[in-house]
N, C-alpha and C positions, 0 to 999 in steps of 0.2 A: 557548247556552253561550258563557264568553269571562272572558275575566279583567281583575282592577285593573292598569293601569299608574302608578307612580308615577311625575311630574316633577319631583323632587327641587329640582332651580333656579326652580323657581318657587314654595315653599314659604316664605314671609318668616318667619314665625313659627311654628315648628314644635311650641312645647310648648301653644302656642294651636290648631294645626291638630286634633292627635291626639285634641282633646276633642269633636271635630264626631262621634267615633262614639257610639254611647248603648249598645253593646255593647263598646267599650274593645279592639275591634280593629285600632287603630292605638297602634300605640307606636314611641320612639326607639331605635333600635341602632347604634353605630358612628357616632353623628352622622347617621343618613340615619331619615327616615320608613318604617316597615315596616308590612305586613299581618301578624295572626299569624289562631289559628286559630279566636276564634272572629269572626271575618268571616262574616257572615249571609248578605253580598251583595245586602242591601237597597238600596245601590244612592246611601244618602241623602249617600253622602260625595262623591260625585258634581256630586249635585245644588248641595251645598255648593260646589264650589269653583270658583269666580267666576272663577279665573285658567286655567284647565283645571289644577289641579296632582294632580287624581287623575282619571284616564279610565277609561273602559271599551271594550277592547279584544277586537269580536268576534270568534269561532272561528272560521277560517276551515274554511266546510264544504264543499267543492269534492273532491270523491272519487269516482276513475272506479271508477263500481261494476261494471261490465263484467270488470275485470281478478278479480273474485272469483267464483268458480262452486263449487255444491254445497252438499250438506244433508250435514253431518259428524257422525257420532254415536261414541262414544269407548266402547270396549268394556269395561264395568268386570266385573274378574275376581278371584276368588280362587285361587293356584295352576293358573291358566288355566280353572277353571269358571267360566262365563260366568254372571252376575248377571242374573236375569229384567228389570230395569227396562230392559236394554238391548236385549230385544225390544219394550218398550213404545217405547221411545224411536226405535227403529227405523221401528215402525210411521207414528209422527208425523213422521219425519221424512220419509217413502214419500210420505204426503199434502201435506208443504210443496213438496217439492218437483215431484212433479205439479204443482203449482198456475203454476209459475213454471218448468217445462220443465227444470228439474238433475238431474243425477247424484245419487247417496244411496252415500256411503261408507262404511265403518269402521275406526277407528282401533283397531289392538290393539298393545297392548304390553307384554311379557312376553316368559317363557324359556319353548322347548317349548311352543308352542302352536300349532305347525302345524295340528296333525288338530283343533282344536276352530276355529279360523280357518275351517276347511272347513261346518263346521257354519252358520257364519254365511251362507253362499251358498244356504241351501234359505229364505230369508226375502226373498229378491224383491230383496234391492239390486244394485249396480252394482259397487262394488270393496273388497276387507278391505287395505286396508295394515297391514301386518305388518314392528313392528320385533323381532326374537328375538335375545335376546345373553343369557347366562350373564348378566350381573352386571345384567340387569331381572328376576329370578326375585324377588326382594322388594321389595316396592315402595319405594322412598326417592323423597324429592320432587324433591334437585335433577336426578338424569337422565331421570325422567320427562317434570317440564318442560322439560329440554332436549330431548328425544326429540319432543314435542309441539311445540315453537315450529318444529323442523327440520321435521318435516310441513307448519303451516302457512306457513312460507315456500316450501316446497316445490308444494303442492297449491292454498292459497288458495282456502279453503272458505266460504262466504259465511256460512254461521251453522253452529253447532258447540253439538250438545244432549249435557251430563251428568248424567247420574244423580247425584242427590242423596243417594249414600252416604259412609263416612267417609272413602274413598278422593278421590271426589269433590267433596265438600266443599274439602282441602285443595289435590287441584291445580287444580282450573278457576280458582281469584282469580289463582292464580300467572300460570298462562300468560295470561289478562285483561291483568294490570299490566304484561307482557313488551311487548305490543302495545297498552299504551294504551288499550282497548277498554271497553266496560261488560260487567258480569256479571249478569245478575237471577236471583237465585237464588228454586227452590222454584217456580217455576210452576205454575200451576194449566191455561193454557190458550196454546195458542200457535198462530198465525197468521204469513200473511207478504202483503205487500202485491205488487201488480205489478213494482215497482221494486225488489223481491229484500229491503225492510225488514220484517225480522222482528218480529211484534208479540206482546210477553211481557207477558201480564196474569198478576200474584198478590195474595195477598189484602195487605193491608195497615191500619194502626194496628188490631191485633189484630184482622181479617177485618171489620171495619166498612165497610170501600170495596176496591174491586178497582182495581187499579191498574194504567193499561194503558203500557208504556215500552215506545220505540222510539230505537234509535242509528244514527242516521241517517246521521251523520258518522263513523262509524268501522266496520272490517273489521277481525276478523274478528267477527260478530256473539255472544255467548255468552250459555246458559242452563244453569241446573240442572232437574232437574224430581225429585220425590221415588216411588218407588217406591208405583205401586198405583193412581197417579194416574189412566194413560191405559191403555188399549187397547192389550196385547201383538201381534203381530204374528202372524199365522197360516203356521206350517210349510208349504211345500208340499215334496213329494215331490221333485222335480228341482231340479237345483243353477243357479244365474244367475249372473252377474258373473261375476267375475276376484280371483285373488289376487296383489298386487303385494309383493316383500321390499324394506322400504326402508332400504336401509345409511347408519349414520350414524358420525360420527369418534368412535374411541375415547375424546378427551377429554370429550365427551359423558355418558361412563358413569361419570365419578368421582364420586365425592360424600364428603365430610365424616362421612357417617352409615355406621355399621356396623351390622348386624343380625348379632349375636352368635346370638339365639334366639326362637325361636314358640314361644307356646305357643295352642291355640285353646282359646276360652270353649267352657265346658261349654253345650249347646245347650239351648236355652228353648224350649218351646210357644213359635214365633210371632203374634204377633195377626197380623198382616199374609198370613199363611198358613192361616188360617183358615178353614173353607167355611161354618160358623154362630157367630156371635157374638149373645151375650145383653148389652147393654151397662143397666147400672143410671145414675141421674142421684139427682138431686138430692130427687126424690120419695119413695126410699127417703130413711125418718127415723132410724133406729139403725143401727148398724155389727151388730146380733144380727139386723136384719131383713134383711139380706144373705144369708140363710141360704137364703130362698125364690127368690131371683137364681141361684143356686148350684142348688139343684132343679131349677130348671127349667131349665138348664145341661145337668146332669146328663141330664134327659131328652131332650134335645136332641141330647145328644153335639157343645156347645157350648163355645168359648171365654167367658170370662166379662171383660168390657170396662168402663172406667167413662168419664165426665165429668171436667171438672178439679177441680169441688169437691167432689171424694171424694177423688182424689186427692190434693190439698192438704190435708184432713184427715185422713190419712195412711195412709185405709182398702184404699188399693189402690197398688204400685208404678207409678214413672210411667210404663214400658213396657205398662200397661194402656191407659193412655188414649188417648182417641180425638179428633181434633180437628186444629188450625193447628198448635197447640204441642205436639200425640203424635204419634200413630200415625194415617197412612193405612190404611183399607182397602177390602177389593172382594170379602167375601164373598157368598156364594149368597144366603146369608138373614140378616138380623141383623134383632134384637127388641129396642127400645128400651125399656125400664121407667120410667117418670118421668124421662124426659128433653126439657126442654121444647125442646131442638133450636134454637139459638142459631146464627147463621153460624159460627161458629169452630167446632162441634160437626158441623155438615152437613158442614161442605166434607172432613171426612176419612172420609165415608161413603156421601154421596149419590150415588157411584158405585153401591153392592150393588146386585145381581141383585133381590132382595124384600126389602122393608124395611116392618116391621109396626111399628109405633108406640101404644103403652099411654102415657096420658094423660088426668088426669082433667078438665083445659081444654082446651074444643073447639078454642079459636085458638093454642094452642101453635105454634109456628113448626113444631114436629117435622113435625107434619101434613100442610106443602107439600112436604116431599119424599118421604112415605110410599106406597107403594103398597096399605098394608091399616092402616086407624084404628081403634084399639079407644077411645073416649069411655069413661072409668073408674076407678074406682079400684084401683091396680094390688093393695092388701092383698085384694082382693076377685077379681080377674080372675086374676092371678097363676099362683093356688095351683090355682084352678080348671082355668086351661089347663094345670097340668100334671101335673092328674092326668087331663085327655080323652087329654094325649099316651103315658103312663103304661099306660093302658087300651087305646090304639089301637095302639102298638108306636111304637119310637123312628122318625122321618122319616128 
């Protein structure tokens, strides 16, 4: 990484100069030569300039990594009830940091949340920093990332895992950009090397390639990761760690934004909660043959899930779907119907417990992550499995 310098006194001809880009990223301002945004950083303007009058100045990446210790995971809560992803995240984070000898904190913040703080210590880690003040009881973004960036100057956590909820979504870029840092959000897998660099592979150009980034050059390291993803953290009976209160300056807690009033959404079947899902694809042909998806739903005592081109055809809301651009999940059992199982489509399922796949082409993709293949046509196999389940009593 590193950036254009411009030499401005050495530019003779400057309405001559700005046409060396073939993306029209150089223009005049003020009389001086400027980059604007869309700079590709190909590098050829460079190459072009015989006097040095545009360089490339590398990052300097010299960063004692030493001074950063620990695997930080941010406690996302509603009303202080702790969000399951933050036992998954927990759990991954148990394992990075084994790997590399660190501590495994958590970060909570919020009003009144002492006795659920306590909760967090039957999960095996090392410390819950706890900030509790009346005016964190709703979440607003400016004192949260105030609350968070005082942590990490305080503790310097060497990487730092959020849940990729709505909460989380909007503060993890904030507190990134406070410190300069990279965020990758939505991971799918996460690693760390000897030298404490966190390695965050996600899917990328719509799950076609995995894409593995590491920021070598900057602390504190940060990642989202989406609910459902990894492996929650197993309860034990007896409490570990320490609870530390971290006080921070009143001016910390102002913010601009008022919370007049809540109101909560009326509550949905979760897919993501789900213990059997029936998801249909593309092999169902009418929106009236959905009907048999739905039976054998029914017989299941199943959630009913689809693909994206069902749902782009408007037969299913998009909190049905399943995939890179839906819905994660990790149910016990889920029955694929004509779904030729695409990477964009696996990666939000290939977690389940038992995954039986109906397909009437043997090489459908579905097949390399199924644990039971039915070869078939599903107007045929369908109806049949569920009237065997019908007759045998629901699973």
């Amino acid at each position: 990484m590193g950036s254009l310098l411009i030499n401005q006194d050495r530019i003779a001809d400057k309405e001559g100069f700005i046409k060396l880009c073939p993306f029209n990223a150089l223009a005049i301002k003020d009389g001086n030569v400027t980059i604007n945004a869309g700079c590709r950083m190909c590098m050829l303007c460079v190459k072009k300039s015989l006097n040095g009058e545009i360089e490339f100045k590398k990052e300097d990446l010299t960063l004692d990594k030493s001074k950063w210790n620990g695997i930080c995971v941010y406690v996302d809560h509603e009303a202080g009830e702790i969000h399951p992803v933050t036992y998954e995240l927990i759990c991954k984070a148990k394992e990075l940091a084994g790997k590399i000898g660190h501590k495994v904190y958590c970060l909570y913040i919020g009003s009144d949340i002492k006795k659920n703080a306590r909760e967090l210590l039957h999960y095996g880690i090392d410390e819950v920093i706890v900030c509790d003040y009346p005016a964190l009881s709703k979440f607003r973004i400016e004192p949260y990332t105030a609350v968070f960036e005082s942590y990490i100057n305080t503790y310097k956590p060497c990487a730092i895992l959020i849940g990729a909820t709505p909460v989380g979504r909007q503060l993890a870029p904030r507190v990134a950009a406070r410190f300069k840092t990279g965020l990758t959000a939505d991971c799918t897998i996460l690693d760390i090397l000897d030298n404490t660099d966190l390695v965050q592979i996600r899917p990328a150009f719509g799950g076609n390639i995995m894409a593995e980034i590491l920021t070598p050059a900057s602390r504190p390291q940060m990642a989202t990761v989406r609910y459902k993803v990894m492996t929650p953290a197993a309860r034990i009976a007896t409490e570990t760690g320490k609870i530390t209160f971290m006080p921070v300056n009143e001016g910390m807690l102002k913010s601009d934004i008022e919370v007049l009033h809540t109101k909560k959404k009326e509550k949905a079947k979760s897919l993501e909660q789900a213990d059997i899902i029936v998801a249909a694809g593309r092999g169902v042909k009418t929106r009236d043959d959905m009907n048999m998806i739905y039976e054998l739903a029914n017989a299941l005592g199943a959630e009913v899930a689809a693909t994206r081109p069902l749902v782009e055809a408007g037969w299913f809301d998009s909190r049905r779907q399943i995939g890179l651009s839906g819905r994660t999940v990790r149910p016990k059992l889920i029955v694929t119907c004509g779904v030729s199982g695409t990477v964009q489509f696996a990666a939000g399922m290939n977690a389940s417990d038992n995954i039986i796949a109906i397909n009437n082409n043997p090489d459908a993709p579905i097949f390399k992550v199924a644990h039971y293949g039915i070869v078939g046509d599903i107007y045929e196999i369908v109806p049949k499995l569920t009237e065997r389940i019908k007759s045998a009593g629901r699973v």
